[in-house]
N, C-alpha and C positions, 0 to 999 in steps of 0.2 A: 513825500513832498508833492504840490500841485502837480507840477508837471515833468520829474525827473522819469518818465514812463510810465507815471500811474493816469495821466492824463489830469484833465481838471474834475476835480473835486467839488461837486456841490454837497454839502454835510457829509454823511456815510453812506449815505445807498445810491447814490448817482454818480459815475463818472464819463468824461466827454472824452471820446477819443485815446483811452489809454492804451500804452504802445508793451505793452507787456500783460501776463493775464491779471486781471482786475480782481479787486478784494471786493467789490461792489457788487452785490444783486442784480442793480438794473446798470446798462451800459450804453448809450446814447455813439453811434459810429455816424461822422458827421458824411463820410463821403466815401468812396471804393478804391482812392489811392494803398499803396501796398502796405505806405507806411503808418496807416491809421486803421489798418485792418487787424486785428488782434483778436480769433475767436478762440473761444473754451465751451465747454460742454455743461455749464454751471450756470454763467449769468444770463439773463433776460438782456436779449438783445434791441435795440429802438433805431431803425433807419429810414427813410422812404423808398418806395415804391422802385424808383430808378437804382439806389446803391445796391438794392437788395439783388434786382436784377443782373446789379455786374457781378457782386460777389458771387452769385449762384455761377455765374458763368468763367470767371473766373479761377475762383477758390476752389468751395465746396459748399456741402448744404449747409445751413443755419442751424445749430440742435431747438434754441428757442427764439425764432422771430417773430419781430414784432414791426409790424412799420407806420409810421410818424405822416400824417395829411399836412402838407403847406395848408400853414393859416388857421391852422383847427389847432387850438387848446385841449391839453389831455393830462392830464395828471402821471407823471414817473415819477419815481422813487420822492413821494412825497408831497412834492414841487411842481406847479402849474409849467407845461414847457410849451413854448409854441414854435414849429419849423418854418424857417421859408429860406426863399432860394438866395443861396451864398453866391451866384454868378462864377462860381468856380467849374466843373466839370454835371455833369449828368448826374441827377439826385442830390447833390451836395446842399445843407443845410447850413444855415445861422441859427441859432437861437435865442427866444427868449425866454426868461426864469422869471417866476414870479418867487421868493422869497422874500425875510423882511425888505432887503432893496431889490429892484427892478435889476436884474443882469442881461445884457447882449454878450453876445460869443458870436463873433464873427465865424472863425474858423478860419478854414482857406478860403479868399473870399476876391471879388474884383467886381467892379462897378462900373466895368463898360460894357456894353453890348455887343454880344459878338454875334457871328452866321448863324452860331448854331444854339445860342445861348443867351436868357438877358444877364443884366446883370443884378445888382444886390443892390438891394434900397436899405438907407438907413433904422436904426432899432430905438426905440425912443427907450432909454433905460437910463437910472441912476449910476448903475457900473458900466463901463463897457470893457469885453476882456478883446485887444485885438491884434491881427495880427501880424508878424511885422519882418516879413520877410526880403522886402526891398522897400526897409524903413529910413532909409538913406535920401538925401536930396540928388544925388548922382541917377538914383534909379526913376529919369521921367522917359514914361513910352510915347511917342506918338502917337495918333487917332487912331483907329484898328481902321479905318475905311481908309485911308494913305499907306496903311501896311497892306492890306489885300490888294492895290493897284498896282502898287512893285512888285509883290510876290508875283502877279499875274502877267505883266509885264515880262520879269524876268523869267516867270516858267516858261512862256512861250519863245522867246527869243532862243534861251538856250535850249530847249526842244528841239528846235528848227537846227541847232548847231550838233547837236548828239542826245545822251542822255542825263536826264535827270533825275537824283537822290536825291529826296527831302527826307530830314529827321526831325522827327516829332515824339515826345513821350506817348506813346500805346493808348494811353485812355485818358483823353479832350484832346492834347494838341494835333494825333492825327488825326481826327474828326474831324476839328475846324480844316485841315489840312486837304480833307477829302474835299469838303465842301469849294474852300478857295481853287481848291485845280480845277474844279466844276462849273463853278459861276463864273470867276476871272481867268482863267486860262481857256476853259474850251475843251476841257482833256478830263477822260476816266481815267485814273492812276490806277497802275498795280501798287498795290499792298499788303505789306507783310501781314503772314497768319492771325499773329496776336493783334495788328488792326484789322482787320478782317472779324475776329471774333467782336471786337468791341464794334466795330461800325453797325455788327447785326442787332446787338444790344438798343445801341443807342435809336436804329428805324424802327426796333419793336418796341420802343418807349415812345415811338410818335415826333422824332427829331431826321429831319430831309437831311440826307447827305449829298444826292447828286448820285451818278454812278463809277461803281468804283470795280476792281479785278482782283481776285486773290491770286497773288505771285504761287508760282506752282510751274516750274521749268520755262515760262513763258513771256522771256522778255520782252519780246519784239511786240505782244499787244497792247506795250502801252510806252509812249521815250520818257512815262513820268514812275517813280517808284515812291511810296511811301512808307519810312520804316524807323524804328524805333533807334535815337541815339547810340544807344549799348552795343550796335550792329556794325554801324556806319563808322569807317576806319581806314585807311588810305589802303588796307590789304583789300578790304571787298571793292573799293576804287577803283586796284588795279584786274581782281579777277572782270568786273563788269568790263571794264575797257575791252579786256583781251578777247572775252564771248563774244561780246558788241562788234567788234574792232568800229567804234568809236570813243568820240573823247565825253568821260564821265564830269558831270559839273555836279555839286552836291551843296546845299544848303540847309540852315539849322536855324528853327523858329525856337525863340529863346529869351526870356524878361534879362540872359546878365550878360548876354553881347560878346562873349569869348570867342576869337573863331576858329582857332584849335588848326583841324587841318581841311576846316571848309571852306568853301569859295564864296559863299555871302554866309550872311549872317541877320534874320530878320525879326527886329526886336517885338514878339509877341509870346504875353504870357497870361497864365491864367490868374496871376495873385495881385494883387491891383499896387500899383506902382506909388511912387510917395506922394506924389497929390492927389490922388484918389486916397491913398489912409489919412491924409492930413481934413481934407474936405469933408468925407464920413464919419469922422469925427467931430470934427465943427457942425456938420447937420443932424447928429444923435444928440448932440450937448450932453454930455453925461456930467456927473460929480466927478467923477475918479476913472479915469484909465491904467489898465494893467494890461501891461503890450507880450507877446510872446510870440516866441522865435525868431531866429534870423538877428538882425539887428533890433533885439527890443530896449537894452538901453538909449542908445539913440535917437531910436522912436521917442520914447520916453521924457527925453531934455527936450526933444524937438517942440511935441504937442504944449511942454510946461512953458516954455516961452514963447510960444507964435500962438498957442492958443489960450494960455493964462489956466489951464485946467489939470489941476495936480493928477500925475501919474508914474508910474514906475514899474519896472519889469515882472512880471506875476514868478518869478522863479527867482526873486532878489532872495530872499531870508530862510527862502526853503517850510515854509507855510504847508502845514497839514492840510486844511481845508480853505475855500473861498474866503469864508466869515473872519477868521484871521485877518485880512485888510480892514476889515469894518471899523 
């Protein structure tokens, strides 16, 4: 199937993102999330310059790498492909296919500009494949420049009152994370290990973070901490309070707004929210939209009637390859 873990399917020697190992020669990995990371010792691997960077540091070594210029045309497994930046995290690619029709592949993707990141311009393509993870009308974010003012706001007030835990996912949201305590609070945070390795990453790829602390027994140098959701839980709450003996405040940068057992909650995410998929899509003009993941049915009736442009879930019928919609 497209995308039951084989990722997408362009003919037989190319797939995008498969989440298990691939029957494909060449393999196209759009970005260095955990969950698109899939290596084997077999296929021709195609990334840019930045994913390749987190993988290495990350993972492990690559047995055969290969990496992908923003903007430069190259030929993989057949088909003309061209990268450029998905506005998602560090290295992270769109692409486009030159096959009989023109294909965009979004990817994970967002089209607002952030501190540390632009965003993603549209792909002029006959297909567009995208994608649709807050493909709902409930999911609108406010401006990222009105979210950095709060967050900055609020670090520093509660600063002043004790300490501060921010949770952010390890690689982009503590980045930008770093950055906001930096420019709009005023404060080098400590931060966890695993943001600590990706922060080194991201300044040796040429991206400002600000200055930041690698947590290592050392609370008191910093009242801001930054650390990965998976951590942050009302037990390490209570251990920070007791070290500290003050009161812990903790907040969670997040596109689906839950706030579980955090004290704010501030809506920033890296996948572009429904007017930003709806608008990218009206500015690509494609023939045919095929939406995936998250809410792609939805997406799907949405774009068919507010945009008049036939589309449907790329995982509807369970399709071997792309050219099956054709």
């Amino acid at each position: 199937m497209i995308n039951a873990g084989n990722g997408i399917l362009i003919g037989e020697k190319l797939a995008i993102d498969p989440r298990r190992k691939s029957a494909c020669s060449n393999v196209i990995i759009s970005h260095a999330h955990a969950d698109h990371v899939k290596l084997n010792k077999e296929s021709q691997f195609f990334f840019s310059e930045g994913t390749m960077a987190i993988i290495e540091s990350r993972y492990s070594k690559v047995v055969k790498p290969n990496t992908i210029a923003f903007g430069k045309k190259q030929e993989i497994g057949g088909v003309g492909v061209t990268a450029v930046n998905s506005g998602h995290i560090l290295g992270g690619v769109s692409l486009h296919i030159d096959t009989e029709k023109t294909i965009g592949i979004t990817t994970d993707f967002k089209t607002q500009d952030s501190l540390i990141q632009k965003g993603a311009k549209p792909i002029d393509c006959d297909v567009l494949i995208i994608e649709s993870t807050f493909g709902l009308p409930s999911f609108t974010f406010p401006d990222r420049q009105d979210v950095y003012e709060e967050m900055g706001s609020w670090i520093k007030e509660k600063s002043k009152q004790g300490f501060v835990v921010l949770a952010g996912y390890a690689l982009g949201k503590a980045q930008e994370l770093t950055a906001v305590c930096n420019e709009y609070a005023g404060i080098e945070p400590l931060v966890h290990e695993r943001v600590f390795d990706n922060n080194r990453v991201y300044e040796k790829m040429g991206t400002k973070l600000g200055g930041y602390i690698k947590l290592d027994h050392n609370l008191s140098d910093s009242p801001v901490l930054i650390m990965p959701p998976s951590l942050v839980n009302h037990n390490i709450k209570q251990v920070l309070e007791y070290s500290l003996e003050k009161r812990v405040f903790s907040a969670f940068a997040t596109g689906w707004g839950f706030r579980s057992s955090y004290d704010k909650v501030f809506s920033l995410s890296d996948h572009a929210d429904f007017p930003q998929l709806m608008d990218y899509v009206k500015q690509c003009n494609p023939k045919l939209v095929l939406t995936e993941h998250g809410y792609d049915n939805e997406l799907a009736n949405y774009i068919q009637r507010r945009l008049g442009i036939p589309a449907k879930p790329l995982d509807m019928k369970g399709q071997k390859v792309l050219s099956e919609f054709f």
